[in-house]
C-alpha positions as CSV (number, residue, x, y, z in Angstrom):
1,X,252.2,-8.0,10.4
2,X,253.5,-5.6,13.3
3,X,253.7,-6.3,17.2
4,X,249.9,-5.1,17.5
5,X,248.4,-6.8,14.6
6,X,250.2,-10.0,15.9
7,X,248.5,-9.5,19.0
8,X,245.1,-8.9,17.5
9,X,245.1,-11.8,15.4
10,X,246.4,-14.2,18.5
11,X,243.3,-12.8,20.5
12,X,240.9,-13.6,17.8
13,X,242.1,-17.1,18.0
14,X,241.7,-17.7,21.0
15,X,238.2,-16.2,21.2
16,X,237.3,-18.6,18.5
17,X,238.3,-21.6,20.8
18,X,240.7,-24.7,19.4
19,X,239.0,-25.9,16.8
20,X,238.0,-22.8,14.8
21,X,241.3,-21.8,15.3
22,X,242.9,-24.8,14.0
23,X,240.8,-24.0,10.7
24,X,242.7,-20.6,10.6
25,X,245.6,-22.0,10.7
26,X,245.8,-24.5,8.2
27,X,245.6,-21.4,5.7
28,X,248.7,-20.1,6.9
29,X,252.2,-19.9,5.9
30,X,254.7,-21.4,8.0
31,X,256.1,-18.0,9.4
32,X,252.8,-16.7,10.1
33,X,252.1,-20.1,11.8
34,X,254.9,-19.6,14.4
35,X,254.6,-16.2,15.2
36,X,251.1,-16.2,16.1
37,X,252.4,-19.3,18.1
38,X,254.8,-17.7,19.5
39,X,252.0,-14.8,20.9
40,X,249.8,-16.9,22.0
41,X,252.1,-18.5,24.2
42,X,253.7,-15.2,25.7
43,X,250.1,-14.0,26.4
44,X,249.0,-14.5,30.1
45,X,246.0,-12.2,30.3
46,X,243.7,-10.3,28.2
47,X,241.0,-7.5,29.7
48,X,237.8,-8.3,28.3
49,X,237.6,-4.4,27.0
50,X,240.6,-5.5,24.7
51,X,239.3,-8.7,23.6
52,X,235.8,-6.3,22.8
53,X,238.0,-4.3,20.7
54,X,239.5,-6.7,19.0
55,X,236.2,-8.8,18.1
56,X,234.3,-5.4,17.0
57,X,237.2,-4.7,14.4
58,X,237.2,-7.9,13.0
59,X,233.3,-8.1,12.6
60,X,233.4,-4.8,10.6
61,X,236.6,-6.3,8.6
62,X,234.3,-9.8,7.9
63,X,231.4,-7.8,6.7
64,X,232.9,-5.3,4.3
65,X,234.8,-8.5,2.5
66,X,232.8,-10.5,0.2
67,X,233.9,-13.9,-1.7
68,X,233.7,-13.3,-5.6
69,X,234.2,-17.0,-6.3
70,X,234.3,-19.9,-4.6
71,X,237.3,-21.9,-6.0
72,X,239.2,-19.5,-8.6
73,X,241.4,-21.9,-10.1
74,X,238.3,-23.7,-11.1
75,X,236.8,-19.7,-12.1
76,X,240.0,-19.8,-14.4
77,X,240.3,-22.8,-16.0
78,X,236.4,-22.5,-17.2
79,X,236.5,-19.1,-18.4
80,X,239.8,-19.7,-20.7
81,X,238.3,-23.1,-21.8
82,X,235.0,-21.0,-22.8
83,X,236.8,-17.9,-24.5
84,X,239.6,-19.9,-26.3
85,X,238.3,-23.3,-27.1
86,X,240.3,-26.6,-25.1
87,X,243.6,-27.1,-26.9
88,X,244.5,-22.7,-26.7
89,X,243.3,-22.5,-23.3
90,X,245.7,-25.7,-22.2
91,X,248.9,-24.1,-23.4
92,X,247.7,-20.8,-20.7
93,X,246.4,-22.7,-17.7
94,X,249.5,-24.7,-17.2
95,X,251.4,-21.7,-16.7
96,X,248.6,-19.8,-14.8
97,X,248.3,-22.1,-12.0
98,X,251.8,-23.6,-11.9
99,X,252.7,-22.7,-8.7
100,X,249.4,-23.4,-7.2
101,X,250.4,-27.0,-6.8
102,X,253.5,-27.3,-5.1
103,X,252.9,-28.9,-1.8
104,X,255.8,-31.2,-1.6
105,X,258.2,-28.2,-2.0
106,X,256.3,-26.1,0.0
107,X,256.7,-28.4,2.7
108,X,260.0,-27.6,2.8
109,X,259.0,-24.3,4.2
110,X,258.0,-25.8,7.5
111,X,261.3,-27.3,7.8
112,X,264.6,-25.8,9.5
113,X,268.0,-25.0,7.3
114,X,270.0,-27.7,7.9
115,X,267.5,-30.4,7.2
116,X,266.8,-28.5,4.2
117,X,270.2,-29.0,3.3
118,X,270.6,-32.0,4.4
119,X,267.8,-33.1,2.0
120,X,269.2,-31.4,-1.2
121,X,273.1,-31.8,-0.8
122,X,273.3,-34.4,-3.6
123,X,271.2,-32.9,-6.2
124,X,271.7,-31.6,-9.1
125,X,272.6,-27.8,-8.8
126,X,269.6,-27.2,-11.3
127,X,267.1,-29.1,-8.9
128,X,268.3,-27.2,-5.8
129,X,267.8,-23.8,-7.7
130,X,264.6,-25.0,-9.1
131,X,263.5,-25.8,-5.7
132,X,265.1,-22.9,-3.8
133,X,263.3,-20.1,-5.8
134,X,259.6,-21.6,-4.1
135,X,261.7,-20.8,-0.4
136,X,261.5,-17.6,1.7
137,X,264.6,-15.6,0.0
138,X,265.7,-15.8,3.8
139,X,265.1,-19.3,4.3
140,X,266.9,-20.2,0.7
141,X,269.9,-17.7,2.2
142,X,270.7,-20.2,5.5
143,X,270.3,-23.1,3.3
144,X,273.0,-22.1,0.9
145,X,275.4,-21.2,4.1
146,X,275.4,-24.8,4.6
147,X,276.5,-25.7,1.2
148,X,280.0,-25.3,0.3
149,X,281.3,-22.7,-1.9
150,X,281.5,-24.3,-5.1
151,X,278.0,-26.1,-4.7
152,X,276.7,-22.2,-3.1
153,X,278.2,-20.7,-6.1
154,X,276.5,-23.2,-8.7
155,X,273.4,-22.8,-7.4
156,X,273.6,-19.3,-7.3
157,X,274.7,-18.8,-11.1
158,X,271.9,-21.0,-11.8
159,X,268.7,-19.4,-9.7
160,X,270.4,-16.0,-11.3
161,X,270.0,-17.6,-14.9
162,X,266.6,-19.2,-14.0
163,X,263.9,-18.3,-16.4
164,X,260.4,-20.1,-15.0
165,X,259.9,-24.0,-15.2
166,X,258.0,-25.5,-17.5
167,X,254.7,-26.7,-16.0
168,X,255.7,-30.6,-15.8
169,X,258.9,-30.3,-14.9
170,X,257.9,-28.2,-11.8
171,X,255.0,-31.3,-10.8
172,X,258.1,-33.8,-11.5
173,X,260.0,-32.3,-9.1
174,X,257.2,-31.9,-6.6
175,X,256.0,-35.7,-6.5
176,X,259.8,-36.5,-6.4
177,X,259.7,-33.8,-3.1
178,X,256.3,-35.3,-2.0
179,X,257.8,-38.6,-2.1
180,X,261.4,-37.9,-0.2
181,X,259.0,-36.4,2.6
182,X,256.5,-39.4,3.0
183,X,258.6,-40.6,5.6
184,X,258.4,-37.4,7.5
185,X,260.4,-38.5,10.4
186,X,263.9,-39.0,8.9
187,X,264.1,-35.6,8.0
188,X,262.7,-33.6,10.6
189,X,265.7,-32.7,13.4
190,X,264.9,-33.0,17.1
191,X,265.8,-29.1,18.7
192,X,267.1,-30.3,21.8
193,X,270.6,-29.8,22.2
194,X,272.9,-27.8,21.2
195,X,274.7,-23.7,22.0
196,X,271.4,-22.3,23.4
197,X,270.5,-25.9,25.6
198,X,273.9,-25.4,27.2
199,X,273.4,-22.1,27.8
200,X,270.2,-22.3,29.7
201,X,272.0,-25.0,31.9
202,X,275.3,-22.8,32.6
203,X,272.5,-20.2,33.8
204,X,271.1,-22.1,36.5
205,X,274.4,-23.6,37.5
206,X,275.9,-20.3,39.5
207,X,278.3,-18.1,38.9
208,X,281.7,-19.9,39.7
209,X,281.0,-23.0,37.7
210,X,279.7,-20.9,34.9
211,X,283.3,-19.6,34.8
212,X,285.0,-23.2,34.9
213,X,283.0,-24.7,32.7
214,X,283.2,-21.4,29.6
215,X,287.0,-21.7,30.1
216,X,287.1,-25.5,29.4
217,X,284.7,-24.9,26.5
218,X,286.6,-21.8,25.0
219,X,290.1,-24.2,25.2
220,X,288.4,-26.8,23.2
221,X,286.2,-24.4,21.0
222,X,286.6,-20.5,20.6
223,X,283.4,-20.3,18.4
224,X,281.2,-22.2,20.2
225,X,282.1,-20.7,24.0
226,X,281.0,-17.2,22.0
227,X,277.8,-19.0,20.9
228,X,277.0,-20.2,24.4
229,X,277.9,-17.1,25.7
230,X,275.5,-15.3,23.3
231,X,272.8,-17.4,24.5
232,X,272.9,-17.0,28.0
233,X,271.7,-13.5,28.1
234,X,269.0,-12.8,25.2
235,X,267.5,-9.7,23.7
236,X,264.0,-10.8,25.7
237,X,266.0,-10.9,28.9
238,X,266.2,-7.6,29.3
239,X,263.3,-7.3,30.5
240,X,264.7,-9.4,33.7
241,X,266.4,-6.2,34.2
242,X,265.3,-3.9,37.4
243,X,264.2,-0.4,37.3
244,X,267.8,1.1,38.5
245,X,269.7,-1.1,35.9
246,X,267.7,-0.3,33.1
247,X,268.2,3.3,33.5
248,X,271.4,3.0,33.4
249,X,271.3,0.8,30.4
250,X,269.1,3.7,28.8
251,X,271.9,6.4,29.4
252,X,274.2,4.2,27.8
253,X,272.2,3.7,24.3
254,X,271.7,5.6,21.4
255,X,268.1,6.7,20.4
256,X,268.8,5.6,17.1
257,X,269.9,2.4,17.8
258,X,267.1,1.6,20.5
259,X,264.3,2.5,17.9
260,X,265.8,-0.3,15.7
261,X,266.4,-3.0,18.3
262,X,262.8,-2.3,19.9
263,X,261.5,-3.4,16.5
264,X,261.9,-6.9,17.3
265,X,261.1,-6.6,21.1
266,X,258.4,-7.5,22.9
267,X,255.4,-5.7,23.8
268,X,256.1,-6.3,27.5
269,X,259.9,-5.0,26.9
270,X,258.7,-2.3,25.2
271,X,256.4,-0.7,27.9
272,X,259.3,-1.7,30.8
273,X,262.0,0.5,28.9
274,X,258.9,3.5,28.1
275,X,258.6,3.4,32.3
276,X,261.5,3.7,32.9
277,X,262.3,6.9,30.9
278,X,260.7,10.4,31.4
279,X,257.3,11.4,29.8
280,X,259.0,13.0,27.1
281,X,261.5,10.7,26.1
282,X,259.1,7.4,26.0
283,X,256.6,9.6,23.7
284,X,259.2,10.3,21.6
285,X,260.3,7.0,21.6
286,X,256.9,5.7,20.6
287,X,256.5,8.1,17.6
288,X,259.6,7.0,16.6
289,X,258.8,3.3,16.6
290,X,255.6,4.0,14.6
291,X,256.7,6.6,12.5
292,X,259.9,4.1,11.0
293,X,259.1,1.7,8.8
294,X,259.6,-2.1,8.5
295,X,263.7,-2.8,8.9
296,X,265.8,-5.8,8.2
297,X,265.6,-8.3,10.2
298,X,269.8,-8.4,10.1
299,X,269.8,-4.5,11.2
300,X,267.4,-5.6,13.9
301,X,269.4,-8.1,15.3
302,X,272.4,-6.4,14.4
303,X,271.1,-3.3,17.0
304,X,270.2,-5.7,19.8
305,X,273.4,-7.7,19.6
306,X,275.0,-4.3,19.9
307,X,272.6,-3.6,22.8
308,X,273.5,-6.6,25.0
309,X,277.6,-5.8,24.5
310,X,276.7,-2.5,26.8
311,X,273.9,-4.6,28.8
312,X,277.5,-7.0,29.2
313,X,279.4,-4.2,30.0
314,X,277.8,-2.6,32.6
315,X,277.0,-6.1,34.5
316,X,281.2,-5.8,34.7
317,X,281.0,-2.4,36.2
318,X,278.3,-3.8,38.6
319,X,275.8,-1.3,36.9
320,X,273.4,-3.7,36.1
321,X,273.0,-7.3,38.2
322,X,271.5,-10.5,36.6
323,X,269.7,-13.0,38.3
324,X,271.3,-16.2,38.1
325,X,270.6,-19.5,39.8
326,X,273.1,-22.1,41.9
327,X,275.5,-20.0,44.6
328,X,274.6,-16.8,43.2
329,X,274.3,-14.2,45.9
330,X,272.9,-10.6,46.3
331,X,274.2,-8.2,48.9
């Protein structure tokens, strides 16, 4: 779903009121779940000729869609049962619907990496593969970072040879999954804490101690200076950015590598950068961005990461000025 049909979908919801919209999303996945989140909580205000839009569309949408059945696992199982006779039609619906079932794995999904891993270090390379394949591929991908390289490589060899799962083996596994998760609470993580936490502090703190206290940190830790460091100045901040310093961020950046990074912005970013370029340039940038197709999520990040070196650069050169917090001072 793109930027606009995000924001559609996050208006609907919140013309439905909370508990329609808590209907919706119980029939969602887990990455649909927190990016609608994630608009509705940017979203401040809505003009009512937008939210008339967006209710008109999805009316038309509603009425050209029509149910066939009401439960097709049910329409399924009764029509194989009628044209084969029990004992053939058995031996098919087994494998049919055997990944309908799955909802101790699946809720995995809803969990972050590291408790994934955390959860599945001590298996059997065979279960983790059995259980990775029901994951996002990216999800599965930061999971198996955390593993080491033999156990990485095991699993690997052995999602590569996989060839389905027999029905009962796959509901084994998921009421042994169902049961690890009953207790719920040992394995979810608290998100306080941690490179980005610090970073948010360091902001807030001023400029001088920000420089004591990344020194001490880079002396003990390299890494995890450059991870705090990252942190303190995201892709969304740009938009913190005035007018003058973003146009001299603009001059600085290849169109190329703008169209990619403004994949993952937001729609607030985007319409800053547009008005701060000329008419021509922010109409070509828009075609651009509609005209490319989806990219990687890696490329994406790749660009802005790229993006914020020069955003970095130029606050050096005193191009560009960030507002900060403690003894910061402007002149």
């Amino acid at each position: 779903m793109d930027d606009d049909g995000l924001e559609k979908a996050a208006i609907l919801l919140m013309s439905l009121g909370e508990e329609e919209a808590a209907e919706v999303f119980k029939h969602l996945a887990p990455k649909e779940v927190q990016r609608l989140g994630e608009t509705i909580a940017r979203m401040r205000s809505v003009t009512s000729e937008r939210i008339d839009a967006v209710m008109d569309s999805f009316e038309k949408l509603a009425s050209s869609e029509r149910m066939l059945v009401a439960d097709s696992n049910e329409y399924v199982k009764s029509v194989l049962r009628k044209a084969l006779g029990e004992d053939k039609a058995a031996l098919l619906i087994d494998r049919i619907l055997q990944g309908s079932d799955v909802t101790g794995i699946e809720s995995l999904k809803w969990m972050d990496a590291s408790s994934v891993a955390e959860l599945l270090r001590n298996e059997h390379p065979q279960i983790v593969a059995a259980i990775l394949v029901h994951l996002e591929f990216d999800q599965a991908a930061e999971v198996l970072k955390l593993f080491n390289e033999r156990q990485r490589n095991e699993v690997m060899v052995r999602i590569a040879t996989l060839d389905g799962i027999q029905p009962q083996a796959l509901r084994d596994l998921n009421e042994v999954m169902s049961k690890v998760l009953a207790g719920g609470e040992r394995s979810r993580k608290s998100s306080l804490g941690g490179a980005k936490a610090a970073a948010e502090i360091i902001n807030l703190m001023g400029s001088a101690v920000e420089t004591s206290v990344l020194d001490f940190v880079r002396e003990a830790d390299h890494d995890l200076a450059q991870k705090i460091m990252d942190n303190m100045f995201t892709f969304d901040d740009v938009e913190k950015i005035d007018d003058k310093g973003l146009q001299a961020l603009m001059k600085e950046v290849q169109s190329e590598s703008l169209v990619i990074a403004l994949k993952g912005a937001t729609p607030a970013l985007r319409d800053k950068i547009f008005r701060n370029m000329s008419t021509r340039a922010a109409e070509t940038l828009r075609e651009d961005l509609e005209s490319r197709g989806p990219v990687r999520l890696s490329e994406v990040e790749a660009e802005q990461k790229e993006l914020l070196k020069i955003v970095r650069r130029l606050v050096d050169e005193g191009q560009i000025v960030l507002a900060g917090g403690g003894d910061e001072q402007f002149v």
